[in-house]
PDB file of N, CA, C and O in Angstrom, chain B, residues numbered from 101:
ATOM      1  N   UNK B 101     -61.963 -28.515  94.105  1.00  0.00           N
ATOM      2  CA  UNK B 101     -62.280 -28.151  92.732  1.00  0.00           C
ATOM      3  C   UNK B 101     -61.368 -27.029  92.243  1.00  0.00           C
ATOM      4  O   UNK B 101     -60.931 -26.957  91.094  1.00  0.00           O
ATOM      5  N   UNK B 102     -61.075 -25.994  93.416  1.00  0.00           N
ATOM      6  CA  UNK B 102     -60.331 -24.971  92.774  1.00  0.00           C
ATOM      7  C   UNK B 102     -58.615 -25.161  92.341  1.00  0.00           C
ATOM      8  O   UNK B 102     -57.934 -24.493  91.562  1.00  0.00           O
ATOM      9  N   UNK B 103     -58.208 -26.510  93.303  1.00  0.00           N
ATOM     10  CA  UNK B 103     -56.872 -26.846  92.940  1.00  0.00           C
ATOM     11  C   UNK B 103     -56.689 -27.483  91.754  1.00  0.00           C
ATOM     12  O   UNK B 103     -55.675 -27.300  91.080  1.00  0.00           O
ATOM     13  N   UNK B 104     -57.797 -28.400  91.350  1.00  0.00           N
ATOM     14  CA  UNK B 104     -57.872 -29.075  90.010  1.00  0.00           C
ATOM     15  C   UNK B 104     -57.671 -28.369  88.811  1.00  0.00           C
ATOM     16  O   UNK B 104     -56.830 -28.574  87.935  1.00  0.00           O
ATOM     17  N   UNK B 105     -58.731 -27.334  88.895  1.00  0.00           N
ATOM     18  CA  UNK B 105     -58.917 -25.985  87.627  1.00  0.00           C
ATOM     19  C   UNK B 105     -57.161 -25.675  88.175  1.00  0.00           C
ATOM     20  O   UNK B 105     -56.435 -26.128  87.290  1.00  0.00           O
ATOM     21  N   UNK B 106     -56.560 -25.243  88.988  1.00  0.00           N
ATOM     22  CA  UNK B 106     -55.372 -24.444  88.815  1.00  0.00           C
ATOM     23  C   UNK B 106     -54.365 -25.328  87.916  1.00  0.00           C
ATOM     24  O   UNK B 106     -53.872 -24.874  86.884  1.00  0.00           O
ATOM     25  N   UNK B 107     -54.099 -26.643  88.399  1.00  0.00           N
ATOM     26  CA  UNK B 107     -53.186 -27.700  87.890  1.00  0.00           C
ATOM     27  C   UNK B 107     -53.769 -27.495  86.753  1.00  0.00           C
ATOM     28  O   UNK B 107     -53.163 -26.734  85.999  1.00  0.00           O
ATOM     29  N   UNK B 108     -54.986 -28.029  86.293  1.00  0.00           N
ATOM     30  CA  UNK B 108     -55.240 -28.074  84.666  1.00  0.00           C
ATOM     31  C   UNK B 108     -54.748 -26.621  83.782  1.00  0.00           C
ATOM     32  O   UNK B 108     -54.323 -26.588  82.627  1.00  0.00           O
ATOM     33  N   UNK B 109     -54.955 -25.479  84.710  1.00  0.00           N
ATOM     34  CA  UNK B 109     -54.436 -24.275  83.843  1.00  0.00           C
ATOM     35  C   UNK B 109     -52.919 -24.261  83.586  1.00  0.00           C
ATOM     36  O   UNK B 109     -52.366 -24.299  82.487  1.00  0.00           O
ATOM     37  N   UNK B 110     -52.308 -24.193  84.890  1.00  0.00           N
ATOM     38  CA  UNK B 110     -50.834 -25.144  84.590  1.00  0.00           C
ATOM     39  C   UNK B 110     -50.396 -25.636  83.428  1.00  0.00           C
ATOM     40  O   UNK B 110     -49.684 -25.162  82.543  1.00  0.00           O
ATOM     41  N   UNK B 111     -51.063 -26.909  83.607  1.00  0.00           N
ATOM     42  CA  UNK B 111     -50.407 -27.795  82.649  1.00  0.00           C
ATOM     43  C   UNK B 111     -50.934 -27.416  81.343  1.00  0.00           C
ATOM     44  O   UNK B 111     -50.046 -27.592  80.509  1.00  0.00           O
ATOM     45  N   UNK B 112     -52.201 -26.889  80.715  1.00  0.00           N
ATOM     46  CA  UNK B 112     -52.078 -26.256  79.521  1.00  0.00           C
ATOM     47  C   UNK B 112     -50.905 -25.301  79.313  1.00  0.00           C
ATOM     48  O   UNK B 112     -50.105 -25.438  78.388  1.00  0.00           O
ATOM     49  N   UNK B 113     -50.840 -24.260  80.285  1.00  0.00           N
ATOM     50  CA  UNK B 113     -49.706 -23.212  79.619  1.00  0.00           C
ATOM     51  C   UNK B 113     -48.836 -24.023  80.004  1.00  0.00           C
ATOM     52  O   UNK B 113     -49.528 -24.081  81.020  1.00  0.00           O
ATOM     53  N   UNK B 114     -48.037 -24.682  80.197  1.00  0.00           N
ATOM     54  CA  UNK B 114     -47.083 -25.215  80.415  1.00  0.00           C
ATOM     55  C   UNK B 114     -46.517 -26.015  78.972  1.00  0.00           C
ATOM     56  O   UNK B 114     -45.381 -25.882  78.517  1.00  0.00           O
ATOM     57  N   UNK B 115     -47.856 -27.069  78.249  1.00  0.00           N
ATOM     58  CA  UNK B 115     -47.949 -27.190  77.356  1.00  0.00           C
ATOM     59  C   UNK B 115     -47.779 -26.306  76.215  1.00  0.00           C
ATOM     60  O   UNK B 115     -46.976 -26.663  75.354  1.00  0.00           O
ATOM     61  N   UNK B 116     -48.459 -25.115  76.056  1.00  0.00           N
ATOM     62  CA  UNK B 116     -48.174 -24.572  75.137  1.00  0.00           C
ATOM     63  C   UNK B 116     -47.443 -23.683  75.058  1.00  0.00           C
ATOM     64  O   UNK B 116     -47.660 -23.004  74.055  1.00  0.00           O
ATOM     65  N   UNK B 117     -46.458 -23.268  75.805  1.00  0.00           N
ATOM     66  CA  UNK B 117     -45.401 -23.106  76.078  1.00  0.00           C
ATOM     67  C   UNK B 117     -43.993 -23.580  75.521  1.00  0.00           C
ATOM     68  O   UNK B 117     -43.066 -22.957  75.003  1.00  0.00           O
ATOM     69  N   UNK B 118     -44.209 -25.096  75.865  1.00  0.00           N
ATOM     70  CA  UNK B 118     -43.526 -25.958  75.434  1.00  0.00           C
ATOM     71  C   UNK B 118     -43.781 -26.539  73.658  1.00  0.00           C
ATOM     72  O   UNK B 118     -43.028 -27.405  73.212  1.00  0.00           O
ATOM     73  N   UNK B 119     -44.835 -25.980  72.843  1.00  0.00           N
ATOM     74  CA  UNK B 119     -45.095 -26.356  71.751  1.00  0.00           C
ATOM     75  C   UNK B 119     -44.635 -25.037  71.086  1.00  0.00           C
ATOM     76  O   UNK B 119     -44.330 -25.091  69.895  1.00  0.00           O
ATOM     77  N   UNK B 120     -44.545 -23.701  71.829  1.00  0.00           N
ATOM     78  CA  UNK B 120     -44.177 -22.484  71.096  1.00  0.00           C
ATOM     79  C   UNK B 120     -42.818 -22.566  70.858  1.00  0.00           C
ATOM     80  O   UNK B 120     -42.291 -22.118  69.840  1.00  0.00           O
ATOM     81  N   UNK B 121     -41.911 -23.423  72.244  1.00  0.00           N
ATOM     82  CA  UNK B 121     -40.903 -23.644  72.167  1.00  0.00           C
ATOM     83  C   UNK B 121     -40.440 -24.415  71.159  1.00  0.00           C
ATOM     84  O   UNK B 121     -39.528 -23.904  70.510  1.00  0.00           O
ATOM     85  N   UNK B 122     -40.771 -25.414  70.857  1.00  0.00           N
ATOM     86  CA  UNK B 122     -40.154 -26.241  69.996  1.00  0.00           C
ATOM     87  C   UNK B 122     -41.068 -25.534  68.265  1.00  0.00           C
ATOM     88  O   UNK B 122     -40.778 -26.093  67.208  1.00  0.00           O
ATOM     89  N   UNK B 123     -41.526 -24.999  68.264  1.00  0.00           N
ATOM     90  CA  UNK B 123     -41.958 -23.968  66.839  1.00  0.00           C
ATOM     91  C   UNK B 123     -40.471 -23.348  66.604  1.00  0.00           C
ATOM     92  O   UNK B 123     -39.676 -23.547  65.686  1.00  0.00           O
ATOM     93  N   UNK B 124     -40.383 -22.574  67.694  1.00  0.00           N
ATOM     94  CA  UNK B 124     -39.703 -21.744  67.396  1.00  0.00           C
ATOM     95  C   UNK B 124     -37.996 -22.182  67.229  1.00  0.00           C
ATOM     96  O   UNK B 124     -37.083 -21.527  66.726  1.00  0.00           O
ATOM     97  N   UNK B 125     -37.981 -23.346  67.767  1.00  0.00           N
ATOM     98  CA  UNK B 125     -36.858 -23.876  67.412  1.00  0.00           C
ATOM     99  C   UNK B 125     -36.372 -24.698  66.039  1.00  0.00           C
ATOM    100  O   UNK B 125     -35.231 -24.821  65.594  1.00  0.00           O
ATOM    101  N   UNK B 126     -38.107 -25.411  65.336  1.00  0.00           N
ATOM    102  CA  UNK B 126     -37.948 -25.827  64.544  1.00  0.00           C
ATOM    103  C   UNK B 126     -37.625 -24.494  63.300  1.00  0.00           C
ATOM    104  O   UNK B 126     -36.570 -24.555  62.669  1.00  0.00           O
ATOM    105  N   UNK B 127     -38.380 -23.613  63.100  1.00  0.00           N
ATOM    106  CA  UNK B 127     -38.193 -21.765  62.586  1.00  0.00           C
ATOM    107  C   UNK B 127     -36.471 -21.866  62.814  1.00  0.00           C
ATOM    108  O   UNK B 127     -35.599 -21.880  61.945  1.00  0.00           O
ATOM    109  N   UNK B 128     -36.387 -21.903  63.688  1.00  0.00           N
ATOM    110  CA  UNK B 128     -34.878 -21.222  63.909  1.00  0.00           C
ATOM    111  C   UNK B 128     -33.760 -22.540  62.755  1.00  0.00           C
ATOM    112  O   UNK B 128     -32.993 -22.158  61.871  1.00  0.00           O
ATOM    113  N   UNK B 129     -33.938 -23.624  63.030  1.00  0.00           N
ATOM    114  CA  UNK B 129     -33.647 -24.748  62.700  1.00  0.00           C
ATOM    115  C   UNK B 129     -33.491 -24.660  60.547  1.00  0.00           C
ATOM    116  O   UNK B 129     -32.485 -24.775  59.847  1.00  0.00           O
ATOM    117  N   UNK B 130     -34.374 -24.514  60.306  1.00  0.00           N
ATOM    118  CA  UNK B 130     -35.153 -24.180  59.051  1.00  0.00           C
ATOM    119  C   UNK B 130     -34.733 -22.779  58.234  1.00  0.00           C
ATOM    120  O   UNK B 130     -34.431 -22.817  57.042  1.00  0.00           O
ATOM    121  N   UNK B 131     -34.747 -21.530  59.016  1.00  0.00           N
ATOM    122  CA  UNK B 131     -33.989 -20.891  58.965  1.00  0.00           C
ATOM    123  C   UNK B 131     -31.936 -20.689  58.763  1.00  0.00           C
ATOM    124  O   UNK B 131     -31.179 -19.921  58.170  1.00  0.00           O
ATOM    125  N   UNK B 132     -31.808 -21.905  59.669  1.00  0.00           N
ATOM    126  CA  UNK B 132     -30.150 -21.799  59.546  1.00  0.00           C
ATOM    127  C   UNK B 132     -30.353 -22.560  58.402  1.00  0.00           C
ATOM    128  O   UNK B 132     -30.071 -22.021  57.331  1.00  0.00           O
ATOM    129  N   UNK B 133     -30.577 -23.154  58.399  1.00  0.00           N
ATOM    130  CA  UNK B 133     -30.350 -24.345  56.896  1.00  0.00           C
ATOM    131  C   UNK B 133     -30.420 -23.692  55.773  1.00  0.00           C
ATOM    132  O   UNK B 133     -29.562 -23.743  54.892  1.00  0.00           O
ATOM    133  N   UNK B 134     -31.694 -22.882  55.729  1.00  0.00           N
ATOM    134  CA  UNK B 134     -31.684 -22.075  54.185  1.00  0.00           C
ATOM    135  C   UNK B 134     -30.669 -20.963  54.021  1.00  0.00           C
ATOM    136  O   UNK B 134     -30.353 -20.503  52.923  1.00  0.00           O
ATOM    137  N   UNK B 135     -30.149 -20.537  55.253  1.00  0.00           N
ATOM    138  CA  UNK B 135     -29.066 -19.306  55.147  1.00  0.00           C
ATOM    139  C   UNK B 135     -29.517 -18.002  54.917  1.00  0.00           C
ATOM    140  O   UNK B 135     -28.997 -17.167  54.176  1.00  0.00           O
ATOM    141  N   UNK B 136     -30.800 -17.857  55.795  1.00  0.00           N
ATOM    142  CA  UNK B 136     -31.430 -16.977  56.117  1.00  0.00           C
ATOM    143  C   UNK B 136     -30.531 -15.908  57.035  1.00  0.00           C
ATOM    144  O   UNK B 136     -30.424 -14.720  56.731  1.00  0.00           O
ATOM    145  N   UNK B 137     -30.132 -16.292  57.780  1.00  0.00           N
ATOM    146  CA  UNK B 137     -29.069 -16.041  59.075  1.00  0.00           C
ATOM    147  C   UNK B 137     -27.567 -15.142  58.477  1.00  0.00           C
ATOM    148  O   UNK B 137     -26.862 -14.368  59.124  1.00  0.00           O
ATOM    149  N   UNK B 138     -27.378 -15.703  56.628  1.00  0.00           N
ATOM    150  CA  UNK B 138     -25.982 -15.042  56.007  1.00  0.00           C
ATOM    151  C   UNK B 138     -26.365 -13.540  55.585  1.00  0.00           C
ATOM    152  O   UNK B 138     -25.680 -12.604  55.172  1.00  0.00           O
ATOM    153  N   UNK B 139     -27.717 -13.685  55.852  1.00  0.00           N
ATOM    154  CA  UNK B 139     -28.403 -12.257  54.680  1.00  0.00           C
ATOM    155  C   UNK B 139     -28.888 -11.141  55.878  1.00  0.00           C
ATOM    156  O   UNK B 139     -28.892  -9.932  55.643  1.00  0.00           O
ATOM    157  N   UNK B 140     -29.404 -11.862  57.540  1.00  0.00           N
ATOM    158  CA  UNK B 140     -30.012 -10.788  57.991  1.00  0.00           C
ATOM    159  C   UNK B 140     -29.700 -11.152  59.163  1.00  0.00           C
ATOM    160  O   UNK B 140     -30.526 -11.728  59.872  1.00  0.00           O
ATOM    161  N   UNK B 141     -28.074 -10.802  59.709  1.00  0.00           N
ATOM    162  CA  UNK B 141     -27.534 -11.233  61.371  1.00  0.00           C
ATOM    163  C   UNK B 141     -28.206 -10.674  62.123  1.00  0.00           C
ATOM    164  O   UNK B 141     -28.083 -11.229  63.215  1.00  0.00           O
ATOM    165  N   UNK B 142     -29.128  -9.554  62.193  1.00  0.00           N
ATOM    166  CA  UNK B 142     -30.017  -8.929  63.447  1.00  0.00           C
ATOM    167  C   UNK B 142     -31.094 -10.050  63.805  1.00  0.00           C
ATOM    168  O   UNK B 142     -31.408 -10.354  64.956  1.00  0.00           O
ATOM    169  N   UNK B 143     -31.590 -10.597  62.683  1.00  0.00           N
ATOM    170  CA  UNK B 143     -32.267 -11.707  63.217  1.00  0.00           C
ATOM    171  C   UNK B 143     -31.742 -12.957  63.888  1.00  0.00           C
ATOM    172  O   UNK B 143     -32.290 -13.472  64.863  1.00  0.00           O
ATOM    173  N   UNK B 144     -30.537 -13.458  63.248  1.00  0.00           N
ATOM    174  CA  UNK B 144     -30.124 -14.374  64.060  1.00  0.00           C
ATOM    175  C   UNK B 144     -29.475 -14.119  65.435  1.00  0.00           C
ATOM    176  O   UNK B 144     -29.388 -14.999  66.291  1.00  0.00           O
ATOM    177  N   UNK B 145     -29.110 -13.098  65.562  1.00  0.00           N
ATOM    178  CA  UNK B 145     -28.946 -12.447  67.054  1.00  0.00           C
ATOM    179  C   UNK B 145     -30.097 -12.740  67.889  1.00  0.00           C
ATOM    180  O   UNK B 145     -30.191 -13.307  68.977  1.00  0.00           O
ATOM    181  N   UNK B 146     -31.075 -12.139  66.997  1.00  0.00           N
ATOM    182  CA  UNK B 146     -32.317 -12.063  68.481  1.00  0.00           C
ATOM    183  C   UNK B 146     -32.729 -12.842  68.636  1.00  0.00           C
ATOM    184  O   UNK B 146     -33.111 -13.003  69.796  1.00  0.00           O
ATOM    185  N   UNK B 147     -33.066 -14.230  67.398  1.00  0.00           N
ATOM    186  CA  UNK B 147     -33.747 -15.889  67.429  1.00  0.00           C
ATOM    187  C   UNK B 147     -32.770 -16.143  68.130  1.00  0.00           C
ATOM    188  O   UNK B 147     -33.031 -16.702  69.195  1.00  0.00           O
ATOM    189  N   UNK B 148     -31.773 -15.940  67.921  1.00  0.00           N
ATOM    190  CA  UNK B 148     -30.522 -17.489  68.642  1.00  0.00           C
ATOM    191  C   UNK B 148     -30.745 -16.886  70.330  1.00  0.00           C
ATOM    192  O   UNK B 148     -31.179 -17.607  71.228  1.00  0.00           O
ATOM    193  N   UNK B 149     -30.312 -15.290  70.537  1.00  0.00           N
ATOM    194  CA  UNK B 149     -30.839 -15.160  72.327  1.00  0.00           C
ATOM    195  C   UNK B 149     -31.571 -15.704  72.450  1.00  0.00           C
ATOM    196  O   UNK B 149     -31.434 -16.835  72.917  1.00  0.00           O
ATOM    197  N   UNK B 150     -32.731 -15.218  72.108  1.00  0.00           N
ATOM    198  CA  UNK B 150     -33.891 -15.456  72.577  1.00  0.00           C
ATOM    199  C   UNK B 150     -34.074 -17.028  72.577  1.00  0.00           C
ATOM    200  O   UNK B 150     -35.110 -17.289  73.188  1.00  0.00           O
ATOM    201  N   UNK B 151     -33.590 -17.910  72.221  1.00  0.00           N
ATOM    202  CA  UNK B 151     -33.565 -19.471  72.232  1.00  0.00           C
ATOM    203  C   UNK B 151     -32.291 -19.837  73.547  1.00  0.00           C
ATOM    204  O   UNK B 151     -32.397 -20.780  74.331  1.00  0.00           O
ATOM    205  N   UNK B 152     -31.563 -19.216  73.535  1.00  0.00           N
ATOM    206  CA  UNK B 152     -30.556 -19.449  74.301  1.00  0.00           C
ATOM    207  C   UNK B 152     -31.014 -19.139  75.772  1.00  0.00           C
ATOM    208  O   UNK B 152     -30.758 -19.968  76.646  1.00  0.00           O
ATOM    209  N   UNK B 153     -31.675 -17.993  76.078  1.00  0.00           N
ATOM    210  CA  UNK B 153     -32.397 -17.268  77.269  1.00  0.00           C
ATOM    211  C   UNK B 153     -33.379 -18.183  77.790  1.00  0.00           C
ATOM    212  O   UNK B 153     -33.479 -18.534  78.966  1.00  0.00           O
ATOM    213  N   UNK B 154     -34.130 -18.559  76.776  1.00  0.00           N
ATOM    214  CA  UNK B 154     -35.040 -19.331  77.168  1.00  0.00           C
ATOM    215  C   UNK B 154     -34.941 -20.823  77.858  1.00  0.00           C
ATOM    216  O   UNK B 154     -35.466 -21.268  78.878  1.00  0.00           O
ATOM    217  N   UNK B 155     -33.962 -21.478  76.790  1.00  0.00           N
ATOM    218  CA  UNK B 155     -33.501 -22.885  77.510  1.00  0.00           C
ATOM    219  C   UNK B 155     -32.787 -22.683  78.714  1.00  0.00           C
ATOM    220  O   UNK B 155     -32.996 -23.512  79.599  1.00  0.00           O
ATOM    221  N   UNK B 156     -31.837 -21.589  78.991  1.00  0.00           N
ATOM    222  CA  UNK B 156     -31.043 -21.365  80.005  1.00  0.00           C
ATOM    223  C   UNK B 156     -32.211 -21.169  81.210  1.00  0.00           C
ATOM    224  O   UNK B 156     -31.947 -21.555  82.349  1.00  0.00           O
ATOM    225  N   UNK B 157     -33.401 -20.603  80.928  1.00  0.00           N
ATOM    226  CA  UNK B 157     -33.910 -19.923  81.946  1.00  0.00           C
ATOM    227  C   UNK B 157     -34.888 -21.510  82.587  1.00  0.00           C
ATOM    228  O   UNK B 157     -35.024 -21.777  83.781  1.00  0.00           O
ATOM    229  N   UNK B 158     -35.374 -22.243  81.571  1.00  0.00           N
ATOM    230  CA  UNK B 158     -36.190 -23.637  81.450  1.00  0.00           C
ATOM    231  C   UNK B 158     -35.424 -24.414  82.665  1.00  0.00           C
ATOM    232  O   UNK B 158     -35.746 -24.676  83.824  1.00  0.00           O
ATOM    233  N   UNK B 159     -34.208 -24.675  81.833  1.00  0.00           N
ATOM    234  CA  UNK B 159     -33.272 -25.927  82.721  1.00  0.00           C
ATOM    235  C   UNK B 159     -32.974 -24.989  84.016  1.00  0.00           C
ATOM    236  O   UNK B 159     -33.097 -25.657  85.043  1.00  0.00           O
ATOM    237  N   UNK B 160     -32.651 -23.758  84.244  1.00  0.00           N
ATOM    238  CA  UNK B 160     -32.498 -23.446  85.679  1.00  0.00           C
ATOM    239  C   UNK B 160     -33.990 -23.686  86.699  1.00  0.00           C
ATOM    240  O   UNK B 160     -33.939 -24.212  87.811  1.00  0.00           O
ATOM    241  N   UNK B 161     -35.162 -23.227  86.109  1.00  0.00           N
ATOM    242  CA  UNK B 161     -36.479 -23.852  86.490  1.00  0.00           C
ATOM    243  C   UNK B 161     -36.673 -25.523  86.947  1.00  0.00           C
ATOM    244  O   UNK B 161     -37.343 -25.968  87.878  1.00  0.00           O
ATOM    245  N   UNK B 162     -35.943 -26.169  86.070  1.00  0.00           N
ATOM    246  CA  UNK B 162     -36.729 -27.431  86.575  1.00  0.00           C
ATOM    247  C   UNK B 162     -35.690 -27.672  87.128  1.00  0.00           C
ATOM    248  O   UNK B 162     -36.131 -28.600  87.805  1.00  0.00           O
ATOM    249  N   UNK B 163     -34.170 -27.584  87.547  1.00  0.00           N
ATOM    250  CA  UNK B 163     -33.369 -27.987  88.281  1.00  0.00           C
ATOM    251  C   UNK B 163     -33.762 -27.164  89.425  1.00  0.00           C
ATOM    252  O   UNK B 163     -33.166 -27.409  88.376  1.00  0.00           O
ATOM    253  N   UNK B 164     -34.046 -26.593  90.235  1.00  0.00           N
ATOM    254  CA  UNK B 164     -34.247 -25.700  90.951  1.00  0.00           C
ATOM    255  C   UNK B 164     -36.034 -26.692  91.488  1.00  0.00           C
ATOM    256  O   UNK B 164     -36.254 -26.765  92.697  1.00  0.00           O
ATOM    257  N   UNK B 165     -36.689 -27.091  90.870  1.00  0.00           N
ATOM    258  CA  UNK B 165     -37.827 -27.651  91.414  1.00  0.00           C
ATOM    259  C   UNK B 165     -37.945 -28.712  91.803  1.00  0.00           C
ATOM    260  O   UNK B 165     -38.428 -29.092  92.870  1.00  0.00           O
ATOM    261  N   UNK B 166     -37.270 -29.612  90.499  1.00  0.00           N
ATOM    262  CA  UNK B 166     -37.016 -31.166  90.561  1.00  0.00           C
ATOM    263  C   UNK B 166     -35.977 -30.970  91.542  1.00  0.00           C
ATOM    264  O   UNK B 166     -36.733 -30.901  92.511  1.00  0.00           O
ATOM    265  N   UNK B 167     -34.968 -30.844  91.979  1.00  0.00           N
ATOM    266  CA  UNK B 167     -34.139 -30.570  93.312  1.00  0.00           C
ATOM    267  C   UNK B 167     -34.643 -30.823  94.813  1.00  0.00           C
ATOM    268  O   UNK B 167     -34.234 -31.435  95.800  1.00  0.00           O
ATOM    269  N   UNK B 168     -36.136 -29.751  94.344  1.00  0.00           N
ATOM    270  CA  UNK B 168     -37.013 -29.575  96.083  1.00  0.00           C
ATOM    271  C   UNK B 168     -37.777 -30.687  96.118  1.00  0.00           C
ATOM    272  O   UNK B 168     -38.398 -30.901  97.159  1.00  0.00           O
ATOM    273  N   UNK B 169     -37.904 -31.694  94.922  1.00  0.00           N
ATOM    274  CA  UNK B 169     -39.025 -32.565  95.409  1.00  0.00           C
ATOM    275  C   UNK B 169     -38.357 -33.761  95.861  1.00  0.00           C
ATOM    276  O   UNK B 169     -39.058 -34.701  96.235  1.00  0.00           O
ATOM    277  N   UNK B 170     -36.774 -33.881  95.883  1.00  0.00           N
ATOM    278  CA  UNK B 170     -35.918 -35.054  96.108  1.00  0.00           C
ATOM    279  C   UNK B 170     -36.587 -34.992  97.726  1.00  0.00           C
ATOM    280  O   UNK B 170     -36.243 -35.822  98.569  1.00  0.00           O
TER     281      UNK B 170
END
C-alpha cells in the first residue's frame, strides 16, 4: 500500500510539473509574439533561462534513467 501511495504521489507531481512546464512555455511563447521581450529584456533573460535550465535539466533526467532501465 505504501509503494502505491508513493508512485501515485510521483506521478501527480510529475504531472504537474509537466503542465507548469508547458504554461510556462506557452506565457513565454505568447509573450515573444506580442514583443513583450523588445520593451523588458530582464524578463526575457530570466523566462528564456529559466526555460532553457529547465529542459536542459528534464532531458539530462530522463536520459540518465531511461539509460538504467535498458
Amino acid at each position: 500500500m505504501h509503494k502505491t501511495f508513493l508512485l501515485f504521489i510521483i506521478i501527480i507531481g510529475a504531472s504537474v510539473a509537466f503542465f507548469g512546464y508547458c504554461a510556462v512555455l506557452i506565457d513565454w511563447i505568447r509573450d515573444y509574439s506580442s514583443g513583450v521581450y523588445r520593451h523588458d529584456y530582464l524578463e526575457a533573460v530570466l523566462e528564456s533561462g529559466a526555460l532553457v535550465l529547465y529542459t536542459y535539466f528534464g532531458i539530462k533526467f530522463f536520459n540518465r534513467h531511461v539509460s538504467s532501465l535498458r
